[in-house]
C-alpha positions as CSV (number, residue, x, y, z in Angstrom):
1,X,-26.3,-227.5,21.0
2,X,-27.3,-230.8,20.1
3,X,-31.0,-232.2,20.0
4,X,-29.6,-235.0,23.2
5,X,-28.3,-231.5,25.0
6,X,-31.7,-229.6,24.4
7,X,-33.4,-232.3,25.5
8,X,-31.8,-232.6,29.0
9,X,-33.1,-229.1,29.9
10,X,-36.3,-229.5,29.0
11,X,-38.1,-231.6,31.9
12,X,-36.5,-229.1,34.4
13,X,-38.7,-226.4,32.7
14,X,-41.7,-228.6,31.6
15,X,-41.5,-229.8,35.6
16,X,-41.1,-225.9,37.2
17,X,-44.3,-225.4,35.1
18,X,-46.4,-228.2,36.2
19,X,-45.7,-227.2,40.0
20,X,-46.5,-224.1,39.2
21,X,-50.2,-224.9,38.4
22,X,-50.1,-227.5,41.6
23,X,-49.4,-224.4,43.8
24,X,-51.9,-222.1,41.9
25,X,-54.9,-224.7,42.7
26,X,-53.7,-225.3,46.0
27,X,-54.0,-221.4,46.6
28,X,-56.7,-220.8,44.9
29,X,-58.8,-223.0,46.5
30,X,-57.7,-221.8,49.6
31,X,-57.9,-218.4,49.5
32,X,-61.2,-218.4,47.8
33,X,-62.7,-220.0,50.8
34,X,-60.8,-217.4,52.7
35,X,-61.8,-214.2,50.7
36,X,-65.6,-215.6,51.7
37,X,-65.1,-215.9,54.9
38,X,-63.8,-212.9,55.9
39,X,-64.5,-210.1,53.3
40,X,-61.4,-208.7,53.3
41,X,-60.7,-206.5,50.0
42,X,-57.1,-207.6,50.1
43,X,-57.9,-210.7,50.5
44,X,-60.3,-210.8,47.3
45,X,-57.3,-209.2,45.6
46,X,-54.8,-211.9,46.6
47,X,-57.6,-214.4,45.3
48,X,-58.0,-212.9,42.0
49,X,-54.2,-212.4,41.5
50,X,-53.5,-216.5,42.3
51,X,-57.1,-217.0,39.7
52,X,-54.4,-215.2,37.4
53,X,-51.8,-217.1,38.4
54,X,-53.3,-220.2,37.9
55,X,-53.9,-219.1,33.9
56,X,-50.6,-218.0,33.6
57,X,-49.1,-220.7,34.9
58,X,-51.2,-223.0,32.4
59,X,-50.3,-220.6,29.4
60,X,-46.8,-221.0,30.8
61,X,-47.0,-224.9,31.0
62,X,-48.2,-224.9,27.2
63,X,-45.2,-222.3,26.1
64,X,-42.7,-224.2,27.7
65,X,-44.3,-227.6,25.7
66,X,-44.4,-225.8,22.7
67,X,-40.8,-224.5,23.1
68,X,-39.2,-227.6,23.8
69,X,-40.7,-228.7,20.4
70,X,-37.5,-229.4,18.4
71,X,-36.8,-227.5,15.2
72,X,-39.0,-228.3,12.3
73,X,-39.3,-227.4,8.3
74,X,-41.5,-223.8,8.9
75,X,-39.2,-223.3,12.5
76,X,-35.6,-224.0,11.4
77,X,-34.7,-222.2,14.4
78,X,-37.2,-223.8,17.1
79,X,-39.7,-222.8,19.3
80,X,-38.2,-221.6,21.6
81,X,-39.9,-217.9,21.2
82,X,-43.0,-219.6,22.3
83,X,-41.7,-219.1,26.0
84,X,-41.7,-215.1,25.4
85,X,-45.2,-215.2,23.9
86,X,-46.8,-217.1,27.2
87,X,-44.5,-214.4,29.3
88,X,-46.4,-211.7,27.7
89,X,-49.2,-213.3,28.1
90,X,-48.7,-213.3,31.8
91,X,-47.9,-209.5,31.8
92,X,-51.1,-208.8,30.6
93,X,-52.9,-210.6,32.9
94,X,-50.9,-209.1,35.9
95,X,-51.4,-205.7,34.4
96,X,-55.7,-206.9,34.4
97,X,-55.0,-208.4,37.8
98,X,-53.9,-205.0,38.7
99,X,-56.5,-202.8,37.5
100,X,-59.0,-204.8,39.1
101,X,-57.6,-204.5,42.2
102,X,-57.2,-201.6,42.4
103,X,-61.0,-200.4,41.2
104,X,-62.3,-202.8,44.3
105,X,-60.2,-201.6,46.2
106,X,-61.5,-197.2,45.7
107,X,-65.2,-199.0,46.0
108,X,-64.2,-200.4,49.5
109,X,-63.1,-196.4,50.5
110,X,-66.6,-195.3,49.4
111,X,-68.4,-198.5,50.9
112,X,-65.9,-199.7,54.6
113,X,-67.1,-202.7,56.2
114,X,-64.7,-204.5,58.7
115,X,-63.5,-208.0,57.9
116,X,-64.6,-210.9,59.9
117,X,-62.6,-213.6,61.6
118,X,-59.0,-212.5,61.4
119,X,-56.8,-214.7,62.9
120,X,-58.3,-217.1,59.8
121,X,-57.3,-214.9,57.1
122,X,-53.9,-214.3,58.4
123,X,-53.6,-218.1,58.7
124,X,-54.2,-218.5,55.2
125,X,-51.6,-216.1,54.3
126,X,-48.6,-217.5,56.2
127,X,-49.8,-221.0,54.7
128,X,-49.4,-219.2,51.0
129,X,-46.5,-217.5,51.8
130,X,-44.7,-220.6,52.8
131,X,-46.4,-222.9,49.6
132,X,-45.5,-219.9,47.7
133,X,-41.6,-219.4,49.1
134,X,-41.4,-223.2,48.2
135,X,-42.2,-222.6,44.1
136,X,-39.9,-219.7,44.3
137,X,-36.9,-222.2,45.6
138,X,-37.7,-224.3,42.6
139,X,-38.3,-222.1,40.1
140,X,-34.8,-220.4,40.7
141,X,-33.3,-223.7,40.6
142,X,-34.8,-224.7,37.0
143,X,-33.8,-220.9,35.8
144,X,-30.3,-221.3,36.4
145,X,-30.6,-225.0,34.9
146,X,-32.1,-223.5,31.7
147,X,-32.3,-219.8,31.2
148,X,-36.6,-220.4,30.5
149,X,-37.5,-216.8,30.1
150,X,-41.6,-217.8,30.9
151,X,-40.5,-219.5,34.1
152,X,-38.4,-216.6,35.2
153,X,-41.5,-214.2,33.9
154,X,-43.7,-217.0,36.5
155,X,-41.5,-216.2,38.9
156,X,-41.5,-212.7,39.0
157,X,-45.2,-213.2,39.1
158,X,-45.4,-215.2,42.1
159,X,-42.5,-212.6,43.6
160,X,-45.4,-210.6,44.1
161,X,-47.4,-213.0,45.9
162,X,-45.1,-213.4,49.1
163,X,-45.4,-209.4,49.3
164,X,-49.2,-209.5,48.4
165,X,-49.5,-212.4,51.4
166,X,-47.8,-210.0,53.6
167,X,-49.7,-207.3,52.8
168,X,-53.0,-209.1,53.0
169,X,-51.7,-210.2,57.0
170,X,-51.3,-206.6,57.6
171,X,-54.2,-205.3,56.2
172,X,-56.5,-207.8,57.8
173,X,-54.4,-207.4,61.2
174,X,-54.7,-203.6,61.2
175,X,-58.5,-203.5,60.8
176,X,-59.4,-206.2,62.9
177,X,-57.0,-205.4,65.6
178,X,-56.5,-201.5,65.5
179,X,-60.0,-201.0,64.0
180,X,-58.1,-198.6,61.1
181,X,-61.1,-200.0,58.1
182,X,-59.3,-197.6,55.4
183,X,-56.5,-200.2,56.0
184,X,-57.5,-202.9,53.9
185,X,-58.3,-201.0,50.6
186,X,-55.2,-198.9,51.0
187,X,-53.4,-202.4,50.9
188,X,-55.0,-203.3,48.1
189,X,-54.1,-200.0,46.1
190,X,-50.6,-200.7,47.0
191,X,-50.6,-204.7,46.1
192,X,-52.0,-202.9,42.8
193,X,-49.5,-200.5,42.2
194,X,-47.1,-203.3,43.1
195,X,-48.4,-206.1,39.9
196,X,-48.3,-203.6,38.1
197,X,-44.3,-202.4,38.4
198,X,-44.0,-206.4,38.3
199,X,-45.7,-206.6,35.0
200,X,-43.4,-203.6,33.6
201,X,-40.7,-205.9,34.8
202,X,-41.8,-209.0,33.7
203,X,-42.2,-207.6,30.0
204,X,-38.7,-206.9,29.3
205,X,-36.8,-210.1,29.1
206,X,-39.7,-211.7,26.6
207,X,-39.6,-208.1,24.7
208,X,-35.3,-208.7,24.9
209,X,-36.1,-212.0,22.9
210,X,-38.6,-211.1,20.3
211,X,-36.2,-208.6,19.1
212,X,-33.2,-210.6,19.1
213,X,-31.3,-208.5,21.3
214,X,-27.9,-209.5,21.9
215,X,-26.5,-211.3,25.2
216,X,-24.9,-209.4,27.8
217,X,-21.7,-208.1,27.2
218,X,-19.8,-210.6,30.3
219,X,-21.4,-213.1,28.3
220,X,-20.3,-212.0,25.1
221,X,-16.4,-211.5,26.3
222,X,-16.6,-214.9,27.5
223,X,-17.8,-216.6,24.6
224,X,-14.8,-215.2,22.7
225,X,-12.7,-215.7,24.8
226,X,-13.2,-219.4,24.9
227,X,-13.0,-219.1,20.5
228,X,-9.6,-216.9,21.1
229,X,-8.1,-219.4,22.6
230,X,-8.1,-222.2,19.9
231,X,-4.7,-222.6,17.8
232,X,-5.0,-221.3,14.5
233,X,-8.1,-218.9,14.9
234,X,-6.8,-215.4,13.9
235,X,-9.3,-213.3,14.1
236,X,-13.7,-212.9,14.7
237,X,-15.6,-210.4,13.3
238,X,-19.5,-209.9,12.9
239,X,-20.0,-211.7,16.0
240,X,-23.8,-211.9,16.5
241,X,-25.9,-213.5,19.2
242,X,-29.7,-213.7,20.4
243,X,-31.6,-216.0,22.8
244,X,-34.8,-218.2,22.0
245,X,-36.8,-219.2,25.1
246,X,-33.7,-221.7,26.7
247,X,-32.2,-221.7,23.5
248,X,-28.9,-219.5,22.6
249,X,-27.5,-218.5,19.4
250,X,-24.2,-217.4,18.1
251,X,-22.8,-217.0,14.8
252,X,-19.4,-215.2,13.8
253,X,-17.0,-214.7,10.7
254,X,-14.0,-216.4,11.7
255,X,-10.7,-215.9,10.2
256,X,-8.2,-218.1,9.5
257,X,-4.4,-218.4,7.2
258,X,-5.7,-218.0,3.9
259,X,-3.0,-220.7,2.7
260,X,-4.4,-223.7,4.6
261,X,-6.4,-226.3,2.4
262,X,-10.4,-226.7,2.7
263,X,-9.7,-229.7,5.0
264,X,-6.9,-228.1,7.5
265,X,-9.2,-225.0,8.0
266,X,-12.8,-226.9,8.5
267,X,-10.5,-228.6,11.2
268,X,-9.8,-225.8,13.1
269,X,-13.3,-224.8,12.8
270,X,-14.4,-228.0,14.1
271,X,-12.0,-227.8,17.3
272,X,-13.3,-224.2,18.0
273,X,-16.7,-225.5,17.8
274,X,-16.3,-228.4,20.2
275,X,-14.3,-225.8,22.6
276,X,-17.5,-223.9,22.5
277,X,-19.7,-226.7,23.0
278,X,-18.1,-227.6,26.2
279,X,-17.7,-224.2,27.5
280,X,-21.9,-223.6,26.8
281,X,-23.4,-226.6,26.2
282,X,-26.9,-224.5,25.7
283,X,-25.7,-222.3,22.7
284,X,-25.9,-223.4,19.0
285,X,-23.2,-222.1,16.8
286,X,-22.9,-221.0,13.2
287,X,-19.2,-220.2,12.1
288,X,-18.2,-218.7,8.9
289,X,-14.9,-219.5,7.6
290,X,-12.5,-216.2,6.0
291,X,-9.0,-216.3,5.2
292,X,-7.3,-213.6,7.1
293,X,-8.0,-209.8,5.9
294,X,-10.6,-210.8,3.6
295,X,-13.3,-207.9,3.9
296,X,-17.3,-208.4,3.3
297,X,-18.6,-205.1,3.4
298,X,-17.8,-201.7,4.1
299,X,-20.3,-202.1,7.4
300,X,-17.9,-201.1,10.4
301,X,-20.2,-202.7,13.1
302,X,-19.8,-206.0,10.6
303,X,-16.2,-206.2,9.9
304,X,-15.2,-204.8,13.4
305,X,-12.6,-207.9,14.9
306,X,-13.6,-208.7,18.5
307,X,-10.6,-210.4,19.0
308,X,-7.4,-208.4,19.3
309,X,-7.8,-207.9,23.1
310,X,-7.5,-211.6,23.5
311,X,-4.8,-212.2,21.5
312,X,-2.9,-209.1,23.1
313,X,-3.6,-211.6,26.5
314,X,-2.0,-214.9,24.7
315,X,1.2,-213.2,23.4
């Protein structure tokens, strides 16, 4: 992918990120009056999860900055790792978030006290649940734009709110209403038990990108696919790939009639490049030119051709 192409991804992320903090103040603000007002545990624990979200969501801002940073002499590669980094960040403040929670939440069941002034605290709630439904919309939109593995970790985060909201009306409507006080703490315990599934969650795309782990295989069989098609290509082998924040790689060993001069094979290397560019405009690619049968190492997993299924399709 070319710096121009990198670069028209990037506001979409950098902008996902900024109204991402925008929502978190909103909220914040909000439900801290809220949490006062009423004492309601559940409450107090959707008020420190948004204080969370609101230093995740600046982490996230400044690893989506840093990511966009275009490749440099010590990051030949990019920056784009630095989205993974702020996404594990954000786990382990969901995972704190969590514990918190749920420790207020067993003092409540030894110390009940009813809440105050319901119908206020559930009228916060729909207004987060709707503010919140909103940056989901967005988010999703910006994550299909640019594959930003810290927005999509931000989003799995504020996932949880809209079932935290809810739980936070029900709590509060069960022990004003109904008069059940163990309501509100058991609420908490399960908005709890619920971060932290959605931090176990949230930790495995950025762990996927730290260790290079290669795309899915749809999204490998398409790639080739595309590269199969090109006249004069016959045959791929050590096909590798890995993702880097909204950046993909791919590099392969591609074959080609030993008899053709330098310049007739660069040239079908070029056109296969330029096929791939416009079938994913995101990925950067690194080909290696072989002439056909030529063998590297013994390595089976290296010098295995990915190919032959295609070419079985174009005969």
């Amino acid at each position: 992918m070319t710096l121009d192409e990198r670069r028209r991804f990037i506001p979409f992320a950098l902008r996902a990120a900024l109204a991402s903090v925008a929502t978190a103040c909103f909220l914040l603000a909000l439900k801290g009056f809220a949490a006062w007002h009423t004492g309601s545990v559940a409450m107090l624990g959707s008020l420190a999860d948004t204080g969370l979200d609101l230093l995740a969501s600046l982490v996230t801002l400044y690893g989506v900055r840093l990511a966009a940073e275009p490749a440099d002499h010590d990051h030949r590669f990019g920056h784009g790792k630095a989205e993974a980094l702020a996404a594990l960040f954000q786990v382990g403040l969901i995972t704190a978030s969590a514990v918190g929670i749920a420790w207020r939440a067993i003092l409540a069941f030894q110390m009940p006290r009813q809440t105050s002034d319901g119908e206020f605290g559930i009228a916060v709630s729909l207004i987060a649940i709707a503010a919140t439904a909103l940056l989901l919309w967005y988010q999703r939109s910006v994550i299909r734009k640019t594959g930003s593995v810290a927005i999509l970790a931000d989003n799995v985060h504020y996932q949880s709110d809209l079932l935290l909201n809810g739980a936070v009306i029900a709590a509060i409507a069960l022990d004003q209403f109904l008069g059940l006080s163990w309501a509100d703490p058991v609420f908490g315990i399960a908005i709890a038990l619920w971060l932290g599934w959605g931090a176990f969650k949230a930790s495995s795309n950025a762990i996927d990108q730290l260790m290079d782990k290669e795309w899915p295989e749809e999204q490998r069989a398409r790639f080739i696919e595309v590269a199969a098609r090109q006249p004069g290509l016959q045959g791929i082998h050590d096909f590798r790939t890995r993702r880097s924040g909204s950046h993909d790689f791919a590099q392969f060993h591609m074959e080609v009639d030993g008899a053709l001069t330098v310049g007739a094979a660069h040239d079908i290397v070029e056109d296969v490049e330029k096929a791939l560019r416009r079938a994913f405009p995101k990925v950067e690619v690194l080909i290696h030119l072989d002439p056909a049968g030529h063998v590297d190492t013994d390595n089976p997993l290296v010098e295995a051709d990915v190919t032959p299924h295609w070419f079985a399709k174009r005969i």
